[in-house]
N, C-alpha and C positions, 0 to 999 in steps of 0.2 A: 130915518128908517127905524122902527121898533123891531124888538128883538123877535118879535111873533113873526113879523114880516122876512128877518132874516132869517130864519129856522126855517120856515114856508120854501124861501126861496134854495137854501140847501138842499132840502129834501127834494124837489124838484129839478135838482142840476144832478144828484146821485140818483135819486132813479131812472133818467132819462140814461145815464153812462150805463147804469145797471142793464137798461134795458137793452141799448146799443151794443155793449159786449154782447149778449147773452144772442143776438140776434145777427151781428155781422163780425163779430170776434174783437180781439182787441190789441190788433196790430195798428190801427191807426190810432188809437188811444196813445203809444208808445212814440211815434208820429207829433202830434198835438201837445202832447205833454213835452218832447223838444222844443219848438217852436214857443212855448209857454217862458220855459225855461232862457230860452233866447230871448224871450222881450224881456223878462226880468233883468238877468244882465245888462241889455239895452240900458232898461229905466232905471238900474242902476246909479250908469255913469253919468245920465243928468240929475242926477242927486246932491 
């Protein structure tokens, strides 16, 4: 993946949250970002 490709794809994962708060709030962001937070831990301990 080229860096152009990954800037693209950033911008495009924040404006869509942007747009999703701004549209249905952002209690499930708070939500999702646990569950994020949980796999990491996860993936962790098969580390």
């Amino acid at each position: 993946m080229t860096n152009r490709i990954a800037i693209w794809i950033a911008l495009l994962i924040l404006a869509a949250l942007a747009a999703d708060s701004l549209i249905w709030g952002s209690q499930h962001l708070v939500f999702l970002g646990r569950k994020f937070f949980a796999l990491l831990d996860w993936m962790a301990f098969w580390r």
